[in-house]
Backbone as CSV, one residue per row, in Angstrom:
resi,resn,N_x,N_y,N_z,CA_x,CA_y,CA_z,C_x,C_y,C_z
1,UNK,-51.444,34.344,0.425,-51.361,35.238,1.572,-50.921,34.483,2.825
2,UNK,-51.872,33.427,3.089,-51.071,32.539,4.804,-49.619,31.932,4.398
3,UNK,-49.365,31.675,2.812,-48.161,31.165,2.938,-47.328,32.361,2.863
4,UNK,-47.360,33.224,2.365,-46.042,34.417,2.879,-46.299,34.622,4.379
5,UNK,-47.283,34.641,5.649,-47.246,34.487,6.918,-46.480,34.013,7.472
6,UNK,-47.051,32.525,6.924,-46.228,31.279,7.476,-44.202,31.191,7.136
7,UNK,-44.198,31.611,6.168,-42.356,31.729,5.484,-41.771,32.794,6.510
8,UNK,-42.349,33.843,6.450,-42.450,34.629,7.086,-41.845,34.523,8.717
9,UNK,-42.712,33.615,9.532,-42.561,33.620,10.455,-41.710,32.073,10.976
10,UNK,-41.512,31.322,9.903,-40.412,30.845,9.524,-38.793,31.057,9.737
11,UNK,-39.263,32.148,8.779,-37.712,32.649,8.953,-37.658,33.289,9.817
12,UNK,-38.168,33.970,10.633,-38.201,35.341,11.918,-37.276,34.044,13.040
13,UNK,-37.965,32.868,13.007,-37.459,32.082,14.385,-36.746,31.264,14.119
14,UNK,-36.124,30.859,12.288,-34.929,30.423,12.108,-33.576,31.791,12.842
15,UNK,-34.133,32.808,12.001,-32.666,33.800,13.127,-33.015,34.113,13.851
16,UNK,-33.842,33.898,14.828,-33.615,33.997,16.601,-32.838,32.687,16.856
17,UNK,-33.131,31.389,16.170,-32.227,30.260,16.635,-30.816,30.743,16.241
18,UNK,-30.224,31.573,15.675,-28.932,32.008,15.678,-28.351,33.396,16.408
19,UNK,-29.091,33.583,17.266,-28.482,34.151,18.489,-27.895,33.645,19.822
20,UNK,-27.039,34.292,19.812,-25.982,33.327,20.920,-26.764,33.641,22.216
21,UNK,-26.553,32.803,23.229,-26.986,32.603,24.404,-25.981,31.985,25.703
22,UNK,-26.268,32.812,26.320,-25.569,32.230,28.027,-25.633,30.966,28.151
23,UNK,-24.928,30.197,29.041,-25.423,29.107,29.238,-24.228,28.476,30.684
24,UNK,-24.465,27.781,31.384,-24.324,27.867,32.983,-23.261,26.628,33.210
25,UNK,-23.113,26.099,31.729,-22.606,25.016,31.868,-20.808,24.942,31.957
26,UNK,-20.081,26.104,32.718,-18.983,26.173,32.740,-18.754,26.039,34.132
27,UNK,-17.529,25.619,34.638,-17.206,25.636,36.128,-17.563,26.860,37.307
28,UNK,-18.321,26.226,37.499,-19.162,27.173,38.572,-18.253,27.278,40.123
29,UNK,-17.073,26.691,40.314,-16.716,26.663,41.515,-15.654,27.967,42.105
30,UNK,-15.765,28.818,40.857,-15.003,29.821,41.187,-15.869,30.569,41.620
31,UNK,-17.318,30.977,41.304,-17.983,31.997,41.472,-18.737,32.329,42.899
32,UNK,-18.445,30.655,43.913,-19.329,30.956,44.972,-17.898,31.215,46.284
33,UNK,-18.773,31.994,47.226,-17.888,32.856,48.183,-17.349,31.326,48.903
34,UNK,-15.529,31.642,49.097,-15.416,30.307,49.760,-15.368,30.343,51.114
35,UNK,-15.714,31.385,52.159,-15.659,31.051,53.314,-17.036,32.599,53.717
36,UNK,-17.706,32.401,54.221,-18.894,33.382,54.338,-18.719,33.917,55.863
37,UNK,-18.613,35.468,56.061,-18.533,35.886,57.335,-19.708,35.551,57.853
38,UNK,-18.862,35.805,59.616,-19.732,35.222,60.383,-21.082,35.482,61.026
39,UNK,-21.149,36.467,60.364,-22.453,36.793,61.210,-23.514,36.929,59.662
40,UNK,-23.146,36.603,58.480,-24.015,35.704,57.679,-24.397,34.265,58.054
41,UNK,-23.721,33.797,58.575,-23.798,32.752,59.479,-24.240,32.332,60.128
42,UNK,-24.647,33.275,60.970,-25.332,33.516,62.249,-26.210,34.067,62.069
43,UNK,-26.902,34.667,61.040,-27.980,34.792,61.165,-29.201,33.823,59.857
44,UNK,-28.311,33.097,58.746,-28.941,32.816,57.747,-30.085,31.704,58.360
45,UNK,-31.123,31.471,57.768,-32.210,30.523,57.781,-31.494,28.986,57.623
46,UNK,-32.122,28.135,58.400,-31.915,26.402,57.987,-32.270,26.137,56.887
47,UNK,-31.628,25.148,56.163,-32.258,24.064,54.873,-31.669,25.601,53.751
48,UNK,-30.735,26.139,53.823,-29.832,26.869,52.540,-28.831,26.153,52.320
49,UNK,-28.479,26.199,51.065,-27.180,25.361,50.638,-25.977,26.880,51.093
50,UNK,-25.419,26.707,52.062,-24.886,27.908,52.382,-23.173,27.548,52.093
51,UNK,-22.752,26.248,51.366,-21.849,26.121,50.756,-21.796,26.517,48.909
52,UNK,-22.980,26.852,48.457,-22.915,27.676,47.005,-23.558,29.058,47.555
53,UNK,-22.440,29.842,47.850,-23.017,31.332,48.177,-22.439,32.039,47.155
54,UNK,-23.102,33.129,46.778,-22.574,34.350,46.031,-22.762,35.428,46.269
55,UNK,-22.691,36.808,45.804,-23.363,38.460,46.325,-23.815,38.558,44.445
56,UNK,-24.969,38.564,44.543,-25.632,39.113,43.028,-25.216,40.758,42.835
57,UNK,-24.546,40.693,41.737,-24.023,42.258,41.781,-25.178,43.100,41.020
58,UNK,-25.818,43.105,40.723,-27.133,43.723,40.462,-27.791,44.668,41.967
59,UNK,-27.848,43.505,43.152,-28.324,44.261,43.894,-27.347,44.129,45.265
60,UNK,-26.818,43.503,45.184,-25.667,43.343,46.752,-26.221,42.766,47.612
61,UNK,-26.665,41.594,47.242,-27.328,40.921,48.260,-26.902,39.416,47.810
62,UNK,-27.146,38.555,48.801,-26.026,37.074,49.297,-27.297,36.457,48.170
63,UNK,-27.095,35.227,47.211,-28.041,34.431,46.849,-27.347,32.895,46.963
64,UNK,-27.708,31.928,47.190,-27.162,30.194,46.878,-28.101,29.611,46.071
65,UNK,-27.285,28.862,45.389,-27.498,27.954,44.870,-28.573,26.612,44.579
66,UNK,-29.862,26.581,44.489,-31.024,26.054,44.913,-31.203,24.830,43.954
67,UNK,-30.560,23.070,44.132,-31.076,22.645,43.050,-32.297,21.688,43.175
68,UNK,-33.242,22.145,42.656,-34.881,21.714,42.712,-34.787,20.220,41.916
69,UNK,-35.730,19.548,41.647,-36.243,18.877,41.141,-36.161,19.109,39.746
70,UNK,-36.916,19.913,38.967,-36.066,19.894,37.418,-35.294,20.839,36.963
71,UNK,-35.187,22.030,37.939,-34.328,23.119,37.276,-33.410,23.373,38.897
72,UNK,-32.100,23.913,38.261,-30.963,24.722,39.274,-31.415,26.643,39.218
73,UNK,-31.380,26.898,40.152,-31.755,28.418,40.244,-30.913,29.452,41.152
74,UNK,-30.897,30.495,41.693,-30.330,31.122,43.003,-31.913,31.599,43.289
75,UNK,-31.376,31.221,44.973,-32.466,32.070,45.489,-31.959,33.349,46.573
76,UNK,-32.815,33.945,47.162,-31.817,35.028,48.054,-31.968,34.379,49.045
77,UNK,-30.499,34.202,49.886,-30.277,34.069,51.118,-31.148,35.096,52.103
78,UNK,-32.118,34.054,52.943,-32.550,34.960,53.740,-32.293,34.548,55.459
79,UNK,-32.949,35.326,56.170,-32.807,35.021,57.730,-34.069,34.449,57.908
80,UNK,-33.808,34.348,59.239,-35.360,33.431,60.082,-36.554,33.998,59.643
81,UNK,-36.505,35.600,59.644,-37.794,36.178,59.697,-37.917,36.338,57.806
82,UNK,-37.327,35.994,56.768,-37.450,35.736,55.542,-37.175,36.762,55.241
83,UNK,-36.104,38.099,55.909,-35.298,39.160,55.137,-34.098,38.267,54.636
84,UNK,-34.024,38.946,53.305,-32.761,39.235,52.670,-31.815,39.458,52.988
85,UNK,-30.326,39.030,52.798,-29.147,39.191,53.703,-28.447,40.123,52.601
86,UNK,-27.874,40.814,53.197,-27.376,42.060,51.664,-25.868,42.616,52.567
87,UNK,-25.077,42.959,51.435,-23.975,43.678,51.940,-23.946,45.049,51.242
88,UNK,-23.591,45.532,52.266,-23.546,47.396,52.013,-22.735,47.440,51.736
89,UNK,-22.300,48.447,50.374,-20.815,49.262,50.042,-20.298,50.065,50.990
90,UNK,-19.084,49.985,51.016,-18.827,51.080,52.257,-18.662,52.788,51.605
């Protein structure tokens, strides 16, 4: 009985290891905005990497590029008072 469990769950996470997956490791220099209007500018917070900018199309809002200590992430670009910088569709 635990060894049909164990085979079992064996094989369940041998084919999850054969599902394809994203992965970040392609040239990233196309994807960030190359010149950011100005009054993102003018209003974004200090200490942003505001040379890796992007607009997350999920929600329309500005995120950069954050690289930490053991992992790279986006965070949302925010202002002084820690709003979110977002662009409206017209």
């Amino acid at each position: 009985m635990h060894k049909t469990i164990w085979i079992s769950g064996l094989v369940a996470m041998s084919l999850a290891a054969c599902e394809p997956y994203e992965t970040t490791g392609t040239d990233p220099s196309g994807q960030f905005i190359k010149t950011l209007p100005q009054g993102v500018l003018a209003i974004a917070a200090p200490q942003q990497d505001l040379t890796a900018v992007r607009i997350d199309p999920s929600d329309g809002c500005y995120v950069y590029r954050y690289v930490g200590p053991v992992e790279t992430t986006f965070l949302p670009l925010r202002t002084l008072n820690g709003s979110p910088i977002c662009s409206r569709p017209q």
